[in-house]
N, C-alpha and C positions, 0 to 999 in steps of 0.2 A: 582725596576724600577729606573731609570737612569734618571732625570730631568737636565734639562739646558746643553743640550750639543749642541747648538749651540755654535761658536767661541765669546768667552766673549770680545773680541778686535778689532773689523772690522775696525779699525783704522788704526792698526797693526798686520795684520794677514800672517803668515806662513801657508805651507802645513802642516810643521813637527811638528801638535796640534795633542796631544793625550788627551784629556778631563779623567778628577780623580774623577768626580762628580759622583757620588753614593752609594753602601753601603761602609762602613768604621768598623773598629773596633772602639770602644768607653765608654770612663768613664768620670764620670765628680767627683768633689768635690766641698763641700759648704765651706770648709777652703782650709787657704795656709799657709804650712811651709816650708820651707829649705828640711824637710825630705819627707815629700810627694814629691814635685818637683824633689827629687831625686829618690824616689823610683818606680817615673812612668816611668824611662829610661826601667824597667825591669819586671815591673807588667803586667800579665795578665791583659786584660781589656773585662769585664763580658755585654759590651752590643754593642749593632749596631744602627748605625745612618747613617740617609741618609743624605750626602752631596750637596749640598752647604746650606742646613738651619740651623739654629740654634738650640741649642736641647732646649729650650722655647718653638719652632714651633710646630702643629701638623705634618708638613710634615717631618720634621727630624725624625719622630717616635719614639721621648723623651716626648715632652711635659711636661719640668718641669719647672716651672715658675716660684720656688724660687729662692734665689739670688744660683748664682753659679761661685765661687772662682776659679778654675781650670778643663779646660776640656781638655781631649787627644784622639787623633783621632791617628788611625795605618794602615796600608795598604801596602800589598807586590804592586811592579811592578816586571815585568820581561822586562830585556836591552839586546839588542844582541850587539853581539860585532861592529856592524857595525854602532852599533849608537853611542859604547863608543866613536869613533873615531871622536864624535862632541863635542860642547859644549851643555848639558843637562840643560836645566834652566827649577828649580820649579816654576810658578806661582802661586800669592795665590792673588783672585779680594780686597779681604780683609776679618780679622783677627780681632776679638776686643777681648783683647788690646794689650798686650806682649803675642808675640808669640817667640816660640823657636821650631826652626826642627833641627831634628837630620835624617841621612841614615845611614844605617844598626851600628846604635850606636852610631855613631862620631857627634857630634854638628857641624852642618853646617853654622848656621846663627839665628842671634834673631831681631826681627824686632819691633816697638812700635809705636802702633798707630792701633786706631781701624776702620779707614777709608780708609786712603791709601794702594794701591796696592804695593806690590814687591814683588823680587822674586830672586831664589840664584841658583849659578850654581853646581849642584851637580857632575856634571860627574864626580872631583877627587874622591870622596865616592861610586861609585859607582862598579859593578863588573858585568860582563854576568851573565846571569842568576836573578831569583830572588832576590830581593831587598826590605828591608823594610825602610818605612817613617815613622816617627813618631814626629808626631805634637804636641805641648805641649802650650795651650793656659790660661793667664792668668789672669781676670778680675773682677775690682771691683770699681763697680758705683759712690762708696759710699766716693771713696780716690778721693781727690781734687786736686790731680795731673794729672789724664786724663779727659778731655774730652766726656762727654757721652750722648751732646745731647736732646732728650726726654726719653732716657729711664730713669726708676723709682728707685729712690735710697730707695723707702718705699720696701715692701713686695708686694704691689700689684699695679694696677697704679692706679690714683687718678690723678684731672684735668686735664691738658694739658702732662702729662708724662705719657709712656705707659710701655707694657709691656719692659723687659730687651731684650737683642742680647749679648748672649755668641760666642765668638769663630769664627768656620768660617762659614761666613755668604753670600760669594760671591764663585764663580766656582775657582777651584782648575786643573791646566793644567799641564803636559810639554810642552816644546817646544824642538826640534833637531834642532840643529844650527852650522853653519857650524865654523870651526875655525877662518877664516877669516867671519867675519860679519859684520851687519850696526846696530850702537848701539841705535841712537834717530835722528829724527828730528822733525825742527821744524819750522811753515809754516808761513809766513810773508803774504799774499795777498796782491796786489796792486789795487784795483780799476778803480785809475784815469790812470796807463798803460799798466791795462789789462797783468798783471804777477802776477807771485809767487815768493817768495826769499824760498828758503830752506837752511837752516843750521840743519849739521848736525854733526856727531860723528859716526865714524868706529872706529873696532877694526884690525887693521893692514894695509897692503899697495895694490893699485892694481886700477883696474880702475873701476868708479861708473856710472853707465847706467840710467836717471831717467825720465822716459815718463810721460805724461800727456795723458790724454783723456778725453769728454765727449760722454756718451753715446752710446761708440765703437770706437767715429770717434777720430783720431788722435789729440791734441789740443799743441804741442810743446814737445820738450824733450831736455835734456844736457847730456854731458857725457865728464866728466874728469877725469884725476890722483888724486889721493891720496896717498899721504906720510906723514902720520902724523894722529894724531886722528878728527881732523876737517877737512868739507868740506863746501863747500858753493856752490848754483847754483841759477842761476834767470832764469825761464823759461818764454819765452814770449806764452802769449798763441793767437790762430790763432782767437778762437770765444771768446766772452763776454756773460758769462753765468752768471749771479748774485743770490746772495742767498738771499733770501729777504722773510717777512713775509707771512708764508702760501707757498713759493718756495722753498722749498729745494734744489735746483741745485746744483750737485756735482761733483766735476771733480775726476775721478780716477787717480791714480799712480800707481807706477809699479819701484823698486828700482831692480837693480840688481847688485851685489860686489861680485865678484867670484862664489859662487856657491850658496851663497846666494841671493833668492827671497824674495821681502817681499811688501802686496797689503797694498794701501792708499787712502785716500781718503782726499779733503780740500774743504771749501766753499770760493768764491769770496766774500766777504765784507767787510766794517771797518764800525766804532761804534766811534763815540765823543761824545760829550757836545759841545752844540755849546746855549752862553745864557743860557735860562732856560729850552732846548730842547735837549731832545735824537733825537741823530741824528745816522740814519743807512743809508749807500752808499747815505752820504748827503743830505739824506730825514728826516724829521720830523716824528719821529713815536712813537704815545703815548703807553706807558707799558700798556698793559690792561692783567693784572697780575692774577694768585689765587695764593693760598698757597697751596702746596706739600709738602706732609710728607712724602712720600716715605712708609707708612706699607701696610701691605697686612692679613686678616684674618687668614689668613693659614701659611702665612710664615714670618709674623711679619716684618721684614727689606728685605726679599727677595720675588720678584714673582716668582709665580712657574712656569709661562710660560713667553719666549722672547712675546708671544701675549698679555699677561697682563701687561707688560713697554707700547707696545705700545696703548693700548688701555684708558693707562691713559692720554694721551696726544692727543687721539680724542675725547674723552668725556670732556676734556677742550675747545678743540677747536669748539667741537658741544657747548658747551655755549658762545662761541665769546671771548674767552683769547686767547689772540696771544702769552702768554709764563705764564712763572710759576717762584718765589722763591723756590727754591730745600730748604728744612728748616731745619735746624739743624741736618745736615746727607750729606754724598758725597752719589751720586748716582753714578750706577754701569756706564761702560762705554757704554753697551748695552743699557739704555736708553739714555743718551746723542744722540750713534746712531740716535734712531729711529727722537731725537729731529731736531737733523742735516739733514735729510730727511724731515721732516714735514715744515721745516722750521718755528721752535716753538722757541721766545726767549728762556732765563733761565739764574740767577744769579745763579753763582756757591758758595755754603756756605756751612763752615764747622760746625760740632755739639758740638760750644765749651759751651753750658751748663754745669755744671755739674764741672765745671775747677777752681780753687780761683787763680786770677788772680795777688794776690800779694805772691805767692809761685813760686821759683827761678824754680824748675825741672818742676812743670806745662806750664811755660812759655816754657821752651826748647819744653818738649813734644807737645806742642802746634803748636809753631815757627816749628820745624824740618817736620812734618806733612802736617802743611800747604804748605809747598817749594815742597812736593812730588806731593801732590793736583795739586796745582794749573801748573805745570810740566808735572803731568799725561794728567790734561784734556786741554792744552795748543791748542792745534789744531782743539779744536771741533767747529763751528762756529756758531752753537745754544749757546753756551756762551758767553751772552755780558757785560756780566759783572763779579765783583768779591767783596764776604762778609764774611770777615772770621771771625766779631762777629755778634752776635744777641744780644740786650738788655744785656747789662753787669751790671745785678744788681750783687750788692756787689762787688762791684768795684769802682765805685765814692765813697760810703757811706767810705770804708774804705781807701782807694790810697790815698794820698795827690798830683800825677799827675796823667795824662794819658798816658806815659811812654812808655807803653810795647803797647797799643793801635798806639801811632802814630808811632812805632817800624815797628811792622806791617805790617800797612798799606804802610811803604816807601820800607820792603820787599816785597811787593804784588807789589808796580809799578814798584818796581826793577828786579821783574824774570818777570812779565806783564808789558810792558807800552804800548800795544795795545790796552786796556778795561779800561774803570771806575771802580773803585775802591769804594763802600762804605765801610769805615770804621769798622762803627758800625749800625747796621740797629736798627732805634729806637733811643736807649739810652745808651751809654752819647758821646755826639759829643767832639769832637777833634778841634782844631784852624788849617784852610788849607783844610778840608774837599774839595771834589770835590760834590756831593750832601748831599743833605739838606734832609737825610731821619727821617722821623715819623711814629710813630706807632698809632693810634687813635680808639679808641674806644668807643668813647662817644656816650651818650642817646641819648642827646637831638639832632635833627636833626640841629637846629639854631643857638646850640653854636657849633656844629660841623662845619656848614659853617661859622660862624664869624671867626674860630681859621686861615682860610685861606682867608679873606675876606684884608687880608691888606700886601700882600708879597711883593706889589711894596714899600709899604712905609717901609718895611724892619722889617716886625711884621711876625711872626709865632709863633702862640698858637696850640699846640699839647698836647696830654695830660700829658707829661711831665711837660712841663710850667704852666700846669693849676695845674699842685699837687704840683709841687715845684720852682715855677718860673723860671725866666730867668738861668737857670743856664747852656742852648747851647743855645750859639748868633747864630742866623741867619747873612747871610751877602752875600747874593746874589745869591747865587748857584742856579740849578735847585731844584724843590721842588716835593721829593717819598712820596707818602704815600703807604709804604709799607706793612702795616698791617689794613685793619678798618673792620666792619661788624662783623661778628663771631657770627651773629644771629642764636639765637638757634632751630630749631624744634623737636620736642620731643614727638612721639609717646604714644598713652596713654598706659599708663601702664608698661612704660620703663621709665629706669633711666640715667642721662646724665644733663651737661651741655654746656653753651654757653657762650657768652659775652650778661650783660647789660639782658633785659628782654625781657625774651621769646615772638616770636610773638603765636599770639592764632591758625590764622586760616593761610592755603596755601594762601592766597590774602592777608594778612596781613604781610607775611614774603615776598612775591613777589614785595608790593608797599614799603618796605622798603626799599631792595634791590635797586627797583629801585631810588628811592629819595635822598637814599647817593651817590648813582653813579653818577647819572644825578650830584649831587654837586661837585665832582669829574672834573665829566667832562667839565661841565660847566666852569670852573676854567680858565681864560688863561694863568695863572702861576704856574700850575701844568700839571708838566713831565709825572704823570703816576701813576696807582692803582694797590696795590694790596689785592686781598678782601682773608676774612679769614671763611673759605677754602673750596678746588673741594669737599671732600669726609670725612664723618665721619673718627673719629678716636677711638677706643673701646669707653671711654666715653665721650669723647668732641664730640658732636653731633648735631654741627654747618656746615657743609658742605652741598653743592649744592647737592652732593649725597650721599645715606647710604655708611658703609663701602664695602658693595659689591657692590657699583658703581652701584645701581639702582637710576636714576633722583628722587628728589623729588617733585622736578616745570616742568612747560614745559619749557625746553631749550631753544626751540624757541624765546620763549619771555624774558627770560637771556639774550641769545645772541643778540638781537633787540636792549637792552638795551647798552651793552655792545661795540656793533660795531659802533655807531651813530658816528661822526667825532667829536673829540675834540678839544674846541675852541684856544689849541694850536697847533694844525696841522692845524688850518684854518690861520695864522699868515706866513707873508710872512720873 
């Protein structure tokens, strides 16, 4: 069976998708040498895996969950000669971690990084007729030079780290593309004059056609020369259709460059900091956040239906969350979709766990990954922001600066200066910060509220400061609590944990719920919450719902709690 072949890029879609997703030839191994890595150009490979899952997954139909040092994946296509006459590009959603493809033998391209998309143009390698791919994917949790996130560098997962994601784990395409083509763009909105700016990048000379629409009905278009690899257009558009929480309004596109089509879509809005307030299309709107983790039972990092992305993002919003922290993990660009349609925020964050942060090629692999990230998901407008650490423990204890953190964070406003930027979500802040994010998890409900009881006088106790003192100044910024709750419940006779101590009964974990939020909310100098989290994860078993996304409270009265007006959106 053939899963995920919907177009994994409605952002960026062509007609000339031919979807690679499903059986595959495959071997994996639990070491890596120089001579294996050499010897899989040529090796028979004794089993079959369905793609796009991981062979960890049940759905891959491996299911192996020890660690696993190299996996290789093989598959003929067959090209006619009418297609050689384009440019053939392999897509890969994502690969963890080094990957290397080779066509019919010849090494085409090695890519590094277990999150970001790319992808290489094979047409020179290729020939009419059948054609063999062969994937050669390289990972290991346990080296402190990639990034990995939650998965587990033990043998099995154990607290907040779960099972491993070998290999490839996102939808595998062609694309047919004409010689002359349109290579990126990328969308500016304007709000206050009701346009778009597009900038863009073509591969050769000729004239660019670029519509606008909502809905069918026409909403402005441009059309110039190009000579040279960049373009630029500002479309004025005729209606004001805004993307705003709970709206998703989309305006479509429509590029055309000689023979080349290719469908788009953008939302109307921009995002500031204005004070101590997220501000969206110059409204005040408080995060009312969870935590996403992105697993799934069956397919560990991938869902097995386009219906199961979107359905994580109604069973948040049936609890009254207007968006989510994406957590240690890029999500595919199919849920961003569904996010941009719902009109659901979402910080975009990468999975640099697992990374030692005073090791030189960590830092590259890191740095180089992120530029792709945040590149890729540039145009989606359910992204309002951007994190590309989480908690950087072992990183103060040993750094003598923060160096490669405020690095960063000045690349993230350098390829973004449209979104806020946190830093480091949590721990350890930086001097220049743009928010004042925390992690909290404290017991007690009263020292909980005291730690924000004094942000005008320029006090913030999080529980950072409360383990090891002032060691991030506060200094005015907006103020995230971006992690608190992580209350556990825990079925009798199962095993799992939580943050802090378990509540006993459903009414006990529900007035909990609500009495940190209500604190939360109650706050007029706090921006925004985000509680820990929508959905079990194997054994962290703190979520609003099991791992199969069964409610464990009533929604109802979540969301009740959840949507009430916070008393900094009541501030003029």
């Amino acid at each position: 069976m053939v899963y995920r072949t919907e177009h994994p890029d409605p952002q960026w879609e062509r007609e000339g998708f031919i979807n690679l997703n499903g059986e595959w030839d495959f071997d994996f191994y639990t070491e890596n040498t120089p001579e294996i890595i050499e010897s899989l150009k040529t090796a028979p490979l004794t089993k079959k895996i369905t793609v796009p899952f991981c062979p960890e997954s049940e759905l891959s139909g491996i299911g192996f969950k020890d660690f696993i040092s190299v996996a290789v994946y093989k598959r003929n296509i067959n090209i006619t000669a009418e297609q050689l006459e384009n440019n053939i590009f392999l897509h890969f959603g994502a690969v963890d971690f080094k990957t290397t493809v080779l066509v019919n033998g010849a090494q085409v391209g090695i890519h590094i990084g277990g999150y970001s998309s790319f992808e290489f143009n094979i047409a020179p390698f290729l020939k009419t007729g059948e054609n063999e791919i062969l994937v050669i994917a390289e990972d290991d949790v346990k080296n402190k030079e990639q990034p990995s996130g939650k998965q587990s560098a033990k043998p099995v997962s154990y607290g907040c780290y779960y099972t491993r994601t070998t290999g490839i784990w996102q939808t595998v395409w062609l694309e047919i593309v004409p010689k002359a083509y349109i290579k990126s763009a990328k969308y500016y909105p304007d709000v206050n004059n009701g346009s778009v700016l597009i900038l863009g990048e073509v591969c050769g000379n000729g004239e660019i056609v670029i519509t606008a629409s909502y809905k069918g009905k026409p909403m402005g278009s441009s059309k110039l020369q190009v000579n040279g690899n960049n373009f630029s257009a500002c479309l004025r558009l005729d209606e004001i259709h805004l993307w705003e929480v709970g709206n998703g309004r989309l305006y479509d596109l429509k590029f055309t460059f000689g023979e080349d089509r290719v469908k788009s879509y953008f939302g109307l809005r921009n995002t500031c900091l204005e004070g101590k307030k997220f501000m969206l299309n110059s409204e005040c709107v408080f995060q009312r956040l969870v935590l996403d983790q992105g697993f799934y039972p069956d397919g560990i990092y991938t869902a097995k239906t386009d219906e199961a992305l979107a359905n994580d993002i109604k069973i948040s919003m049936a609890a009254g969350f207007n968006g989510a922290r994406l957590h240690q993990k890029v999500f595919e660009k199919r849920f961003l979709y569904h996010c941009d349609k719902a009109g659901y925020m979402v910080w975009g964050e990468h999975g640099n766990w697992g990374m030692d942060y005073t090791n030189a090629i960590a830092c590259e692999n890191f740095i180089c990954e992120w530029v792709e990230i945040v590149e890729r998901d540039f145009n989606h407008p359910s992204i309002i922001g951007w994190c590309p650490f989480n908690e950087t423990w072992g990183y103060r204890e040993y750094a003598v600066s923060d160096r490669i953190i405020e690095s960063v964070y000045k690349i993230t406003k350098a390829t973004d200066s449209t979104r806020p930027c946190i830093a480091v979500s949590g721990n350890y802040h930086i001097n220049g910060m743009e928010i004042y994010d925390v992690h909290d998890y404290c017991n007690s409900l009263d020292t909980f509220k005291e730690g924000y009881a004094h942000i005008k006088e320029g006090i913030v106790t999080d529980q950072v400061a409360r383990k090891e003192g002032e060691i991030q100044k506060y200094s005015g910024q907006p103020v995230f609590v971006s992690e608190y709750g992580g209350f556990a419940f825990i079925a009798e006779g199962e095993k799992g944990w939580g943050y802090g101590n378990a509540p006993k009964t459903w009414e006990e974990l529900l007035e909990r719920y609500t009495n940190y939020t209500d604190a939360l909310l109650d706050n007029p100098d706090i921006m925004g919450f985000c509680y820990t989290q929508l959905y079990d994860v194997e054994q962290e078993k703190n979520g609003l719902y099991t791992y199969n996304r069964i409610p464990k409270l009533d929604m109802q009265k979540i969301k009740a709690v959840n949507t009430r007006k916070a008393k900094i959106e009541e501030q003029i």
